[in-house]
mmCIF file of the C-alpha atoms, coordinates in Angstrom:
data_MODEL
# 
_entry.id   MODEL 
# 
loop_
_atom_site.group_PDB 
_atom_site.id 
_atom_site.type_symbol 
_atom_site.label_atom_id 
_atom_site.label_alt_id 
_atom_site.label_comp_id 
_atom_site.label_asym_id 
_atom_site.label_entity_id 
_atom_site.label_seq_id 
_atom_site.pdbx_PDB_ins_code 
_atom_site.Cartn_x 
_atom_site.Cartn_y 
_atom_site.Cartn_z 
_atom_site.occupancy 
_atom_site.B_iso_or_equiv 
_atom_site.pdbx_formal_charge 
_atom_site.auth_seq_id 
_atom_site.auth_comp_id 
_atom_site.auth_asym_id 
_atom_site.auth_atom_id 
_atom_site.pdbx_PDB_model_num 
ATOM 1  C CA . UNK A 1 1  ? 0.000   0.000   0.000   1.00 0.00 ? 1  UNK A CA 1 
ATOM 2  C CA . UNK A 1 2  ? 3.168   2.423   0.532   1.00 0.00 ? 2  UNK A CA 1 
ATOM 3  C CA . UNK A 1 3  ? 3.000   2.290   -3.369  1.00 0.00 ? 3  UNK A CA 1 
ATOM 4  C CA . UNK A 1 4  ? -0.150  3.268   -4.029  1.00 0.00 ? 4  UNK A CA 1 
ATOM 5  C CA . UNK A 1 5  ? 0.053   6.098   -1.127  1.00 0.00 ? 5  UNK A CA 1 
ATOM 6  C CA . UNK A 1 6  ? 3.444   7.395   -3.056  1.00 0.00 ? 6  UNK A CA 1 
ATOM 7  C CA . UNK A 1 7  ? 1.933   7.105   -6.876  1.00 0.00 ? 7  UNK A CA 1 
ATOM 8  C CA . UNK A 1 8  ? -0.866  8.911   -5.114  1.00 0.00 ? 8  UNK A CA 1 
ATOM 9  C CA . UNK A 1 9  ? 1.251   11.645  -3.410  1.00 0.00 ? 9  UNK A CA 1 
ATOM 10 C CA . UNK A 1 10 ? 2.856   12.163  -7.090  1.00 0.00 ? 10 UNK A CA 1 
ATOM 11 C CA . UNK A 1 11 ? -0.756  12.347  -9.115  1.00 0.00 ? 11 UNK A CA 1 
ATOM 12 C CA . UNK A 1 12 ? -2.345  15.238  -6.723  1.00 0.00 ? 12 UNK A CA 1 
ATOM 13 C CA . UNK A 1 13 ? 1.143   17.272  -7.035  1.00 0.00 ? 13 UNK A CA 1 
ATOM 14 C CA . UNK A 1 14 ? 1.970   16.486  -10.452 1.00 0.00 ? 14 UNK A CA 1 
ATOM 15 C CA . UNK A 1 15 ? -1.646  16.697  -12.266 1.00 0.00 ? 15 UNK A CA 1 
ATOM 16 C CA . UNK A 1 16 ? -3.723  17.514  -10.267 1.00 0.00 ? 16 UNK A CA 1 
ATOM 17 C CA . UNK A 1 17 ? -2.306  20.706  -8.231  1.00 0.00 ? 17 UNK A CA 1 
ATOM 18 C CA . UNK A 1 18 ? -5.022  23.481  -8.006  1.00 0.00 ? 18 UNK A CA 1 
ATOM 19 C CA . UNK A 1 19 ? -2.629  25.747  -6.272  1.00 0.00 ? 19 UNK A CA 1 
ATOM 20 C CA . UNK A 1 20 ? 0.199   25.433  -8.932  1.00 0.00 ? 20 UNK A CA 1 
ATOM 21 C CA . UNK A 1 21 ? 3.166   24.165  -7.009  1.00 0.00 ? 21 UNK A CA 1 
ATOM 22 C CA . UNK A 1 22 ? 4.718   21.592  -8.958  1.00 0.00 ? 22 UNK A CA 1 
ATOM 23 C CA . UNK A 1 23 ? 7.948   23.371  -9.813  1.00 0.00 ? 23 UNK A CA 1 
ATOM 24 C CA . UNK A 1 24 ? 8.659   24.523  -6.372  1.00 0.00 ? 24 UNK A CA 1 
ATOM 25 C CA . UNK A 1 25 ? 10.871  22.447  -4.094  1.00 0.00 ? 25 UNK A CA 1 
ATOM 26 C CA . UNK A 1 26 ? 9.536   23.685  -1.086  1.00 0.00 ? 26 UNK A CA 1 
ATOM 27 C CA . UNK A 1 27 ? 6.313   22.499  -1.581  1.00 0.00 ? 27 UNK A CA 1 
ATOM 28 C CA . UNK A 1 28 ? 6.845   18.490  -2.765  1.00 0.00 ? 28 UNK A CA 1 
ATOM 29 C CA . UNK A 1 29 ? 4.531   17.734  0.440   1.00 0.00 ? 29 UNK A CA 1 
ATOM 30 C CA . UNK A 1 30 ? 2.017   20.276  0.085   1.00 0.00 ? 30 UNK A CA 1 
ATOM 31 C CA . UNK A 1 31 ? -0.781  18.023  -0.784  1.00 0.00 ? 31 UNK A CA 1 
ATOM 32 C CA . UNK A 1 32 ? 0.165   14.959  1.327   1.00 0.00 ? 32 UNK A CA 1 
ATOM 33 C CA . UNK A 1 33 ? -2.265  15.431  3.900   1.00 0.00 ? 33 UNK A CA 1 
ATOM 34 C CA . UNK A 1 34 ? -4.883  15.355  1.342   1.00 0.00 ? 34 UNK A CA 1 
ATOM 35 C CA . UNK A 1 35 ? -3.077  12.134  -0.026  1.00 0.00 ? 35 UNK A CA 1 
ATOM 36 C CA . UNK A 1 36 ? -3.400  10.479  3.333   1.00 0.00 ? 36 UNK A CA 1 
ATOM 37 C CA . UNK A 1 37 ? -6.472  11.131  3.564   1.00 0.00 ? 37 UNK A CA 1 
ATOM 38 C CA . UNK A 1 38 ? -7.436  9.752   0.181   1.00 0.00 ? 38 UNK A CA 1 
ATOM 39 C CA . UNK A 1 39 ? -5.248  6.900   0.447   1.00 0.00 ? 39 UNK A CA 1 
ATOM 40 C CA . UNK A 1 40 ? -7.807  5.982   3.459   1.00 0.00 ? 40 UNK A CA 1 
ATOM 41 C CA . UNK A 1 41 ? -10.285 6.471   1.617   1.00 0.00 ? 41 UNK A CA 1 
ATOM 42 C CA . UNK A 1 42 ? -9.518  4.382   -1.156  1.00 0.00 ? 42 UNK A CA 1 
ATOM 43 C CA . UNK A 1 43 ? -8.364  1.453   0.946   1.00 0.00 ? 43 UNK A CA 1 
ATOM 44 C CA . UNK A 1 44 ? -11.941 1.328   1.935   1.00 0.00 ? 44 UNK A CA 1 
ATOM 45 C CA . UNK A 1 45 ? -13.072 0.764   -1.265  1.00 0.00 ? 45 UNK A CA 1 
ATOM 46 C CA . UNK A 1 46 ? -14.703 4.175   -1.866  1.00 0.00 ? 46 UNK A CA 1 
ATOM 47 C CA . UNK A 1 47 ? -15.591 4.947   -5.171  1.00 0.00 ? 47 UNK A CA 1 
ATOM 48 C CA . UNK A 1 48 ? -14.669 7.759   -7.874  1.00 0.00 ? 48 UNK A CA 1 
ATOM 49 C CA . UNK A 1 49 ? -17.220 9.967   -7.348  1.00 0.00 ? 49 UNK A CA 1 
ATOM 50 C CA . UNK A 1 50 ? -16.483 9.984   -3.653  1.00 0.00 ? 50 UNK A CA 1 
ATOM 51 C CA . UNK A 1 51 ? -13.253 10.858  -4.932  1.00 0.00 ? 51 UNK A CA 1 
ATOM 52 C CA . UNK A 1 52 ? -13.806 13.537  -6.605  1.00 0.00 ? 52 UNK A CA 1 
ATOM 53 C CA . UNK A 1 53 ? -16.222 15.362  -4.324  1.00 0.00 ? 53 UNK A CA 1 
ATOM 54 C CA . UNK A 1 54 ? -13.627 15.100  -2.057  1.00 0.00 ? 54 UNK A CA 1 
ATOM 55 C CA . UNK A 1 55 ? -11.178 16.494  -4.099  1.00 0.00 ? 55 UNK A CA 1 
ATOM 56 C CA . UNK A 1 56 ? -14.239 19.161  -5.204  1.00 0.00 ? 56 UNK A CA 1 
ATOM 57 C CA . UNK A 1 57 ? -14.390 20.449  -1.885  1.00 0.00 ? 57 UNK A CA 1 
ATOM 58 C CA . UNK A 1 58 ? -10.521 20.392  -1.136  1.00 0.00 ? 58 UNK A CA 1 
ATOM 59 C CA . UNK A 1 59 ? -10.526 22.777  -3.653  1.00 0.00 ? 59 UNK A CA 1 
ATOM 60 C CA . UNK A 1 60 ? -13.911 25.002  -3.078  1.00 0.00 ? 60 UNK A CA 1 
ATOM 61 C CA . UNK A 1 61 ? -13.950 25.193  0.971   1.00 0.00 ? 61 UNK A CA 1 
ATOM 62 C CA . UNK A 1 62 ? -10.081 24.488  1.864   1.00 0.00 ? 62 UNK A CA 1 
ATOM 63 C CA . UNK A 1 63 ? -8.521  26.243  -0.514  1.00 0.00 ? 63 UNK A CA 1 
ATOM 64 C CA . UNK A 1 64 ? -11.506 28.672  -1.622  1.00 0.00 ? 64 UNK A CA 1 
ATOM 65 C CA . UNK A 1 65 ? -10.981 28.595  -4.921  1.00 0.00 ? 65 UNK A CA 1 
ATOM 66 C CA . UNK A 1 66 ? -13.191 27.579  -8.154  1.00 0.00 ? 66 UNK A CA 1 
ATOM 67 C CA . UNK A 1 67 ? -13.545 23.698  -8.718  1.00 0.00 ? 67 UNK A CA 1 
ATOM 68 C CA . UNK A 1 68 ? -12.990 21.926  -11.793 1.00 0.00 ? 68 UNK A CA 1 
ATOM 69 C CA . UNK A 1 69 ? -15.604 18.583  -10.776 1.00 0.00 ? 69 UNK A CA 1 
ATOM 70 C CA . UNK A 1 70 ? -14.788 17.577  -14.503 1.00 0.00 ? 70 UNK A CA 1 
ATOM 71 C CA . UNK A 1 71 ? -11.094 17.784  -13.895 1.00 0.00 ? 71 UNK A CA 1 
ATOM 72 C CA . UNK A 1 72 ? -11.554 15.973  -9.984  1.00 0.00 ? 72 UNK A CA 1 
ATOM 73 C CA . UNK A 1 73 ? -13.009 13.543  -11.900 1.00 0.00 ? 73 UNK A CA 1 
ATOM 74 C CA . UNK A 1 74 ? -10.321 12.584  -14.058 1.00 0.00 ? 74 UNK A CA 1 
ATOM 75 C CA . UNK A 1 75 ? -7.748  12.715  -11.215 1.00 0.00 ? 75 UNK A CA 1 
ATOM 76 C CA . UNK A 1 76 ? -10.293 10.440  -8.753  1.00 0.00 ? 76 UNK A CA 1 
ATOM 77 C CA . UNK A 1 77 ? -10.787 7.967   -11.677 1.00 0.00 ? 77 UNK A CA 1 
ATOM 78 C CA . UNK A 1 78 ? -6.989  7.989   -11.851 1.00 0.00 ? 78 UNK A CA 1 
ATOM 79 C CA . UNK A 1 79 ? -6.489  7.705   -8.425  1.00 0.00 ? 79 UNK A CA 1 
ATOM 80 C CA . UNK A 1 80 ? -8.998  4.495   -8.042  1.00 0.00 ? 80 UNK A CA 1 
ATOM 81 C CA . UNK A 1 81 ? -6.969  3.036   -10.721 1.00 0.00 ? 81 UNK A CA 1 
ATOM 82 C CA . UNK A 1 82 ? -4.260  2.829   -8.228  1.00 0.00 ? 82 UNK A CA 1 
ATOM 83 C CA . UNK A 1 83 ? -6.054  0.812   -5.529  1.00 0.00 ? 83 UNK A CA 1 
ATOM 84 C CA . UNK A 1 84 ? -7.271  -1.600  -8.140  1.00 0.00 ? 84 UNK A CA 1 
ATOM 85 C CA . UNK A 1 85 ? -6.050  -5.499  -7.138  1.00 0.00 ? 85 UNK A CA 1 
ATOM 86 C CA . UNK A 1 86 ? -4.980  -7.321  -10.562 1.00 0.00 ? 86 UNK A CA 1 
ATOM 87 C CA . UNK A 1 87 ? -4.472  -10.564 -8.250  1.00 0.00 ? 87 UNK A CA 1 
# 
């Protein structure tokens, strides 16, 4: 599961990022928390859309900006894709 948490860490900073801090060092761990918190969720089986109203309101009430629910939904279908068992 440390995998999954790390590929998952990577997808919020590198393509999903709302805030646009990709290219600065300083902030590699700004969206961990949120990460963490996802990675629970999605170890519980939660689905996309769960996903991506999380993600929706990360955005809207954390962070007050505008959401993108199309674009959460790409990144929470991306990020379910991760917790998928091939065995």
């Amino acid at each position: 599961m440390i995998a999954e948490l790390e590929e998952l860490k990577s997808l919020l900073l590198n393509d999903w990022d709302p805030i646009g801090v990709v290219d600065v060092a300083e902030a590699a761990d700004e969206y961990d928390s949120y990460a963490c918190h996802l990675h629970s969720m999605l170890t519980a089986g939660t689905t996309s859309q769960a996903v991506a109203e999380y993600l929706n309101w990360v955005v809207t009430a954390q962070m007050d900006l505008t959401g993108n629910l199309a674009r959460n939904r790409e990144i929470a279908e991306r990020a379910v894709a991760l917790y998928v068992r091939t065995d």
